[in-house]
C-alpha positions in Angstrom: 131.4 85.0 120.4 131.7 82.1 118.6 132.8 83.2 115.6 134.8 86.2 116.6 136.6 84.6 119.1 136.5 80.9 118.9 136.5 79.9 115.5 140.2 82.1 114.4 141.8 80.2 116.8 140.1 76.8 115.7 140.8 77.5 111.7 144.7 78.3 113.0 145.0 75.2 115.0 143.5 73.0 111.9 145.3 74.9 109.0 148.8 75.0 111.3 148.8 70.6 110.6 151.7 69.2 109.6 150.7 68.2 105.6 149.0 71.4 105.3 152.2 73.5 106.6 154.4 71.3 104.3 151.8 72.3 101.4 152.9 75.3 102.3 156.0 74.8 102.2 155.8 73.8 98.4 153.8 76.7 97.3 154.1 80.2 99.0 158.2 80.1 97.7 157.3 80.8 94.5 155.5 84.3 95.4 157.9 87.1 93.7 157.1 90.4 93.5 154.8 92.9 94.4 152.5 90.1 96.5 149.0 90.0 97.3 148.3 87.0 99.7 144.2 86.8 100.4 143.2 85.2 103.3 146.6 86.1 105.0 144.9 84.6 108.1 147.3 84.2 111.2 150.4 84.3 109.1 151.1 80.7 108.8 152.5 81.5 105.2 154.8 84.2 105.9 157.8 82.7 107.0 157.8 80.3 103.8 158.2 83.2 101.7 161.6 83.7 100.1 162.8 87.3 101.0 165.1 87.3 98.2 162.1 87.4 95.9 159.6 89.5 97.2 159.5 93.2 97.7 156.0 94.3 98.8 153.5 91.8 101.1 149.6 93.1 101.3 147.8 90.8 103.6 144.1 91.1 102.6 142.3 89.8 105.8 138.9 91.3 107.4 139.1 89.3 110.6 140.5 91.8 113.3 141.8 88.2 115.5 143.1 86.8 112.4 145.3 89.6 112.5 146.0 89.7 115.7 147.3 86.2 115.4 149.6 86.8 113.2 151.4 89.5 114.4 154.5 87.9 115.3 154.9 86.2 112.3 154.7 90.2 110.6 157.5 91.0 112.7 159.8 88.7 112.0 159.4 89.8 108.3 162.7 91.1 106.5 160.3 93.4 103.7 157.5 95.6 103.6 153.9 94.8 104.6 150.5 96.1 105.2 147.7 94.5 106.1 144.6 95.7 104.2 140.9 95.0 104.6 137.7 94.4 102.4 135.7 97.4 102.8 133.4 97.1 99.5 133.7 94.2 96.9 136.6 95.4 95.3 140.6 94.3 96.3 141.4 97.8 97.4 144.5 97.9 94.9 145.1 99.3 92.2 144.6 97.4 88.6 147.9 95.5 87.2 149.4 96.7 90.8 151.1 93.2 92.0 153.2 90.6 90.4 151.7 87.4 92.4 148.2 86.8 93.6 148.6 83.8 96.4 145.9 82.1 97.8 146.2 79.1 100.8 143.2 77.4 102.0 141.0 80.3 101.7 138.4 79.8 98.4 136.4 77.4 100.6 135.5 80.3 102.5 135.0 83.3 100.2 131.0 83.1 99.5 130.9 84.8 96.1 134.2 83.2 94.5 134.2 84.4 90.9 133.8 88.0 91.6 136.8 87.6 94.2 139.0 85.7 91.7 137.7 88.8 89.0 139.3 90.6 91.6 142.5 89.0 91.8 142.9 88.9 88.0 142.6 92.6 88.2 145.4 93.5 90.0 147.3 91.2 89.0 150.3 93.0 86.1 150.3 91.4 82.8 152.5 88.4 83.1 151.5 87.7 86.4 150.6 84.4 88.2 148.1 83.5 90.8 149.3 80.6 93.0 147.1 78.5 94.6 146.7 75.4 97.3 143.1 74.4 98.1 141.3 71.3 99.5 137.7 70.9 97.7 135.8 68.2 95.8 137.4 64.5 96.0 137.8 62.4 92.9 136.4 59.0 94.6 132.4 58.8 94.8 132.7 57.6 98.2 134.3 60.8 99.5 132.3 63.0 97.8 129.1 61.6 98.5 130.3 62.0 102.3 131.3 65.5 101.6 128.0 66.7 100.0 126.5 65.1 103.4 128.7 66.4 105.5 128.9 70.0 103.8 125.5 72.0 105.5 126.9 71.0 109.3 130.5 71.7 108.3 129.7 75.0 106.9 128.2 75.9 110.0 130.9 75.3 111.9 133.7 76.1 110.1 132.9 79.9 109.0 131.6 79.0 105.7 134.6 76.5 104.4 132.9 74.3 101.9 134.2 70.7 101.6 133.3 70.0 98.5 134.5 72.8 96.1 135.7 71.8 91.9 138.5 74.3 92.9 140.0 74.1 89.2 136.5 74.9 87.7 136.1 77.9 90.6 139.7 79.1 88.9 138.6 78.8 85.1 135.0 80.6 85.9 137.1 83.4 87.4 138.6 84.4 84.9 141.6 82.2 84.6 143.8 79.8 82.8 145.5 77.2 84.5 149.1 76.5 84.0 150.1 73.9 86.5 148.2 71.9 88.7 148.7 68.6 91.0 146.2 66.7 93.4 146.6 64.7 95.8 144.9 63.2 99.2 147.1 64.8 102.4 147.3 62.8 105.3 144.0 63.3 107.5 140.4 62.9 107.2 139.6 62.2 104.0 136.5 64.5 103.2 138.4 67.3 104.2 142.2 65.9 102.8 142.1 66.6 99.4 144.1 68.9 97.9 144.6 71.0 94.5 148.0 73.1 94.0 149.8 75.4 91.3 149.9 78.2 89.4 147.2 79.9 87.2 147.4 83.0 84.4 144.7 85.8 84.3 142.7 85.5 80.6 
């Protein structure tokens, strides 16, 4: 119950904050293309994208209430798109199919990360960029040392989101190069505040 019911509306309340929706803000607007988006969640990064530049959305998110939260935000959409699900380990696309791989707050969660990114660099056409905005692993020993301590409990709580994820070593081991990247604490707690943002190149 917990987790079907409870926790989608938890991870929407927490991800919906101000600094993450203005990380949002920075990020999603640079999606073109054919566009994956994993972790589509309950839409919060659909109305940042730029309907100009895209042409195709997929939505790749196995939560049925996920969904379900965002489908007002997938009406209000001026171009095509689908949700699709996760039914084996593979990105149910087809190879060198999209132009953008986008990613939000979501590699805390996947449990086997450098298959999943594998993934993403599969699909993604020649030329293609992933974009990405994460919180993981803080620079300052103080903060990390809370977020190892912390991690076990918060996992359990929050569906598997680690807190202390190198998110531009996850990147590199799954298969890519990265081309821009900024950090920075958000506003908020700190364990859970800092945050890793740009673009990345599949090898």
């Amino acid at each position: 119950m917990y987790s079907k019911y409870v926790l989608p509306r938890i991870v929407h309340f927490t991800c919906s904050m101000k600094p993450n929706m203005r990380q949002r803000e920075k990020v999603v607007p640079l999606a073109s293309g054919a566009v994956l988006e994993v972790g589509v969640g309950s839409g919060l990064n659909l109305p940042f994208y730029d309907p100009s530049r895209v042409t195709q959305l997929w939505g790749l998110e196995p939560s049925a209430e996920m969904r379900r939260l965002a489908a007002d935000a997938v009406r209000s959409l001026r171009f095509k798109f689908e949700f699709i699900d996760l039914p084996g380990e593979e990105i149910p696309l087809d190879a060198h199919s999209v132009d953008t791989v986008l990613v939000t707050y979501t590699l805390c969660t996947i449990p086997e990360t450098e298959p999943a990114l594998r993934g993403m660099a599969r699909v993604l056409r020649p030329g293609g960029a992933l974009i990405f905005c994460e919180h993981g692993a803080a620079p300052d020993p103080d903060v990390r040392r809370w977020q190892e301590r912390l991690n076990p409990i918060w996992k359990r709580l929050g569906g598997g989101c680690h807190l202390n994820r190198a998110i531009p070593d996850l990147i590199r081991a799954g298969g890519f190069e990265i081309d821009r990247l900024e950090t920075m604490y958000l506003p908020g707690w700190r364990p859970a505040s800092f945050n890793y943002w740009g673009t990345a190149s599949p090898r």
